[in-house]
Each structure stands twice: as C-alpha cells, then as structure tokens.
C-alpha positions, 0 to 999 in steps of 0.5 A, spaced: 667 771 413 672 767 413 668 759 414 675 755 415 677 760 421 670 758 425 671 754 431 665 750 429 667 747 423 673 742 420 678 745 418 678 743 410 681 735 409 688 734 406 686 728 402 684 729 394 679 726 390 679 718 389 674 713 386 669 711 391 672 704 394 667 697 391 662 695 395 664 689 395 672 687 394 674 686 387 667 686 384 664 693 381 660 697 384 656 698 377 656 690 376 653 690 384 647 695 381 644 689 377 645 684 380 643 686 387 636 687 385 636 680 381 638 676 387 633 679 392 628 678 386 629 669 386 630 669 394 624 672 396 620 669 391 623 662 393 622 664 400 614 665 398 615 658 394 617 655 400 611 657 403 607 654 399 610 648 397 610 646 405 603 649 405 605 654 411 602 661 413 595 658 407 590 661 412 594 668 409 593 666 402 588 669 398 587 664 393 587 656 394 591 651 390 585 649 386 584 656 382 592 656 381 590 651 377 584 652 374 584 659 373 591 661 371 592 661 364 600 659 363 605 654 366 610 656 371 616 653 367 613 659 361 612 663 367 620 663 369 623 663 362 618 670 361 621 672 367 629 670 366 628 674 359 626 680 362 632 680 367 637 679 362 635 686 358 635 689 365 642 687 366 644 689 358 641 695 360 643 696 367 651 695 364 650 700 359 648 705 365 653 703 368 658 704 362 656 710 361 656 714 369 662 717 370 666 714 376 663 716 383 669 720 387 670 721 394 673 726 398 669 732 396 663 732 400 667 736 405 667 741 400 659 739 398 657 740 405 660 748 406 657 750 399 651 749 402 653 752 409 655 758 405 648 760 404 647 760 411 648 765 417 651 763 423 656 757 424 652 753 429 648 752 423 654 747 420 652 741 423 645 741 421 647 742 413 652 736 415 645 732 417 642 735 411 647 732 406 649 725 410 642 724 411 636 728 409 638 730 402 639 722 399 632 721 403 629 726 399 633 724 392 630 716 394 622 719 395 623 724 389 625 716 385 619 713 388 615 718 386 618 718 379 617 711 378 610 710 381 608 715 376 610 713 370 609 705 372 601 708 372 599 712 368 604 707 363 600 701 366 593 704 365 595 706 358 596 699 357 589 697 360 585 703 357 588 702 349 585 695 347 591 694 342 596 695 347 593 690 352 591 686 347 599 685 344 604 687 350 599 687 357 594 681 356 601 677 358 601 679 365 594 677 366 594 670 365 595 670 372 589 671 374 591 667 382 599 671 382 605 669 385 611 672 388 616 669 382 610 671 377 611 679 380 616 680 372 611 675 368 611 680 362 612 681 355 619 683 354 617 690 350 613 691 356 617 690 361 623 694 358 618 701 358 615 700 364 620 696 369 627 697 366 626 704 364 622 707 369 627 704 374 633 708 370 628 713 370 627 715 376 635 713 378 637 718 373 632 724 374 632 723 382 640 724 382 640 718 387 648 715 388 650 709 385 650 706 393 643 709 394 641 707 386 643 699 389 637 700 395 633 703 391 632 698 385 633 692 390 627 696 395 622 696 389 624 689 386 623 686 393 617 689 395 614 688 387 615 682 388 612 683 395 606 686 391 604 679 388 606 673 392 599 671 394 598 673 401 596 678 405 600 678 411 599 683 416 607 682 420 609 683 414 613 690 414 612 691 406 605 690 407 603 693 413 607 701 411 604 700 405 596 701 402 599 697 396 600 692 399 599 684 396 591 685 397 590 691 393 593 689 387 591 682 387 583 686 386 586 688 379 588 682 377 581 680 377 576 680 372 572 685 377 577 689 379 582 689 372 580 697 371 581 699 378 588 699 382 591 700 377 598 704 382 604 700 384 609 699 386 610 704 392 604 708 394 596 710 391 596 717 392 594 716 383 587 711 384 586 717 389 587 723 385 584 720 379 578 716 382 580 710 379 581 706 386 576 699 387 570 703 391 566 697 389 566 695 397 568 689 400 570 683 396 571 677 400 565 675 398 567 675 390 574 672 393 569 666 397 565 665 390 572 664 386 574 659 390 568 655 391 568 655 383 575 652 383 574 647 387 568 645 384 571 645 377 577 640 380 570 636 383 568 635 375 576 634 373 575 628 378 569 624 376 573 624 369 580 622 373 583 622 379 589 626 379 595 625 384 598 632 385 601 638 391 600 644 392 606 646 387 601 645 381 596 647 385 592 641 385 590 638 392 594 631 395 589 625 396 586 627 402 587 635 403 580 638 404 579 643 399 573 646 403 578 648 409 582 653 403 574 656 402 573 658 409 581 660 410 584 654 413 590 649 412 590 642 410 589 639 416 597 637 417 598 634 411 605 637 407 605 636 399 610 632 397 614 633 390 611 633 383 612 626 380 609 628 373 601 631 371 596 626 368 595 626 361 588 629 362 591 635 367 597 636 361 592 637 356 587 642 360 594 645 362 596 646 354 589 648 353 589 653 357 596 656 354 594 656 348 587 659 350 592 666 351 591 672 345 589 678 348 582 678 345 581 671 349 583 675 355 578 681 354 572 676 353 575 672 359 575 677 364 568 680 361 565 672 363 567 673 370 565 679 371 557 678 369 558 672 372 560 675 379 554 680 378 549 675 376 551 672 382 550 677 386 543 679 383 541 671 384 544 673 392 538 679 393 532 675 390 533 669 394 534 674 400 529 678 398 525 671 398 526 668 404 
C-alpha cells in the first residue's frame, strides 16, 4: 500500500532534520534542564516559608513552632548549605548528562509517526497513531520514569534504614529534622543525596526515553512535589496532596520516632508500602501528633522559668503573647504576626549548639527508641487510668 497516496494522511514534508529550537531564546535547553528544577525547588519552598513566617494556614500545620525548636536537631543556615551542596552536584552532574546527549532534532516525527502507522491497517487508523506519538507515547514515558524513580527511591530509602552503618553514616542526616519543612525537602548527606536523588532522577530520564522537554517537567514535577512531601502542612486544596496518597501527612509519619520504619515510598505513589506491607498500620495518630505537642510546649515552659526568650515563628520559638495551647488544639496565634529574628538569647544559642552537636547516627538511633517507648508508655499509662475511671 503506497501510505503517501491516501487521502487521509499528509503528504511527507519538505523540510530536513534541524536541531530543536531553545526553550528559552539564547539559553540552552540542557542549562534549563538543571536550572528549572532548582528554582521551583527555592520558590515553593519560600512560598511555604512565607506561610510560616507570617503564621498563615497554622490550623493546617502538622507540627507547632515549639517542637521546630525543641525537637529539630540541626540549625536552618546548616540546613540551607547542606541543601545548596547537593544542588551544586545536581548541576555538575545534570551538565555532564547534558554534554553528553546528542543534540534533539526535529523534523522527522512525520516519519516517526508513519513507522508506527505502518503496523496498521486501515488509513483511518493514522489519526489515532498521531494521537499516540503526540500525546499518549511521552504520557507513557513520563509514568514509566515515575515508576522508575519511585523504586529505586524505596528500596534505596528502606535499605538505608534496614543496615544501621548506612543509617548511621549517610541517613541519620536527614533525620535530624524530626518536624520537616519544605527547604529541608534535599536536607541530606551529599553521598546520599547523589545515589538516591541525582542518580534516580537520570535514571529514570535515561531509561523512560523521556525528550529533553518531557525530562524539564519531569524533574521540576517530582522537585516540586518532594519538596511538597515535606513542607509541614497537610492542605487538603492542595493538588500535589489531594492526587496523591503520599502526600505531606504520610511522610511525615516516617520522620517520627514511632513510624521511621514504615512510609518508607516517596516521592510519587505507595503502591511499594502496599505490596511489601511496610505501610504505617498503626491507626490513627493524631493522638501521638497532640502528645508531641504538648511535650514541646511544656519544654519551652521549663526554658522560660530559666529565661525569658524573645523570639517568632521563624525559629520556631513563640512571641510574647502567642498562645501555644491554640497550636496544641490546631488553631492560630490569635492575630498576632511574627516579626523578624533580631538574634537568639544565649541560653537558646547554646541549647541549639547542643542540639547540633548531639547529631551521630547512634544519637539518632537512641533518640528515636526513647521517643518510641515513651509514646507506648504513654498509651499504656492512657488504658490503666481508663480502665480505672
């Protein structure tokens, strides 16, 4: 059948192949790859500080300004530079992928597309095939890289939890932030952050056949969305949250001492917890989340009969005047907005160092162990005075 003679397909084009026109005049498209990524990486994460500068959305917040401070082990300045490190491999190693593509052409999908129209019968069929290649074909190759990312990010992850010397030396890290935010969402050891990050990303890019232009959405979609992952609110409008069951609220359950062994899926789906039962079946835990709060505030009680710190929302220390109780029942600060840090008092600096310095993994480990058995111990505390009454 001669396929250039039907009336219902185009005759074949006159142009040649030529490179692919930038994104973005007179900036590669293979510079755009690694930067695109970063910057919505800083702009949702500012956009989630904002909230909690200003103490906006704080009846969505999973964690109050007191456990920030209380519970976190590691300063947000270390936080940024551990962050900014991992970025600045990102970009050597998305620059090195880029290099070493060959360059994207156009002019041949005409071609493409009677390849695959070939393998048909019928001319009627053409414009479904045109519908596949256009459409469905890069759909396909963009799910095939989230599958791609979501299992090597897993079975990495839960390796890294199930091997204490790998948890010890690279992941323990990560959990420092026992109360994640959303600028924290890269908060890893570099070595770390390389394997599971920056190599499954290009993993999934590589294997998935994705284009340079579906690779662009790609790792800006799974950035956005792990940063997403751990900004601290559980935000039911939020479409990142509301298509997905990995959502903020899931994952924060593994960054608690309770739950570190389960949730181990991220960023996109949990279809790995389901099938390997590693999923937190432990019931509803708003009363772990209301025990953690209270514990806070009353450490920050204890701090104040020793001094009296000024402070905001950005360190996580309440101003004159908040009432913490309202974060521990979900509510706001009664109206009042945070000024800017003008400095810590001493004795929060030097419980701060503390807390920094008190960071090796075996720390960590006996950490989460502590809070655990106290959790269960308060539960167990909870039946025998119900059991009483």
């Amino acid at each position: 059948m001669n396929l250039t003679n039907t009336t219902t397909t185009p005759s074949p084009p006159a142009s040649f192949l030529k490179p692919l026109p930038p994104l973005i005049s007179g900036v590669p498209d293979s510079i755009v790859l690694v930067i695109l990524p970063i910057a919505a990486y800083w702009a949702l994460s500012l956009f989630f500080h904002f909230l909690d500068v200003h103490d906006l959305l704080s009846s969505y917040r999973l964690h109050t300004p007191e456990e920030v401070l209380k519970r976190n082990h590691v300063t947000r300045r270390e936080v940024v530079k551990d962050v900014i490190v991992q970025q600045v491999i990102q970009t050597i190693v998305g620059l090195a992928i880029g290099v070493s593509e060959p360059e994207e052409m156009i002019g041949g999908e005409w071609w493409e597309i009677m390849g695959l129209y070939s393998k048909f019968m019928g001319d009627w069929r053409y414009k479904l095939v045109e519908i596949a290649y256009w459409y469905l074909l890069p759909a396909a190759r963009f799910w095939v890289a989230i599958f791609i990312m979501d299992t090597w990010q897993y079975f990495l992850h839960r390796l890294m939890h199930e091997i204490p010397w790998l948890y010890k030396t690279f992941h323990s890290r990560h959990h420092r932030l026992y109360v994640p935010y959303a600028f924290g969402a890269l908060y890893n050891h570099p070595f770390e952050g390389l394997l599971m990050d920056t190599i499954g990303a290009g993993m999934a890019y590589k294997i998935s056949g994705l284009r340079i232009r579906g690779a662009m959405t790609f790792f800006t979609f799974s950035t956005m969305k792990t940063v997403d992952d751990h900004c601290g609110y559980a935000l039911p409008f939020d479409p990142l949250q509301y298509f997905f069951w990995n959502n903020a609220g899931y994952h924060d359950v593994h960054h608690q001492g309770w739950g570190i062994k389960t949730n181990f899926s991220q960023p996109f789906f949990i279809c790995w917890d389901r099938w390997l039962g590693t999923q937190w079946t432990g019931g509803d835990v708003s009363a772990r989340y209301a025990a953690s709060r209270e514990r806070a505030a009353e450490q920050l009680a204890k701090d104040r009969t020793v001094s009296k710190p000024k402070g905001n929302i950005t360190t996580g220390v309440p101003q004159k005047g908040i009432n913490s109780t309202a974060y521990v029942n979900g509510g706001g600060t009664n109206g009042l907005k945070p000024r800017m840090p003008n400095g810590k008092p001493k004795m929060q600096a030097d419980e701060s160092r503390r807390q920094v310095l008190n960071t090796d993994g075996a720390g960590a480990l006996r950490e989460e162990r502590s809070e655990e058995t106290a959790v269960e111990n308060a539960r167990l505390r909870t039946r025998v005075n119900g059991s009483v009454r």
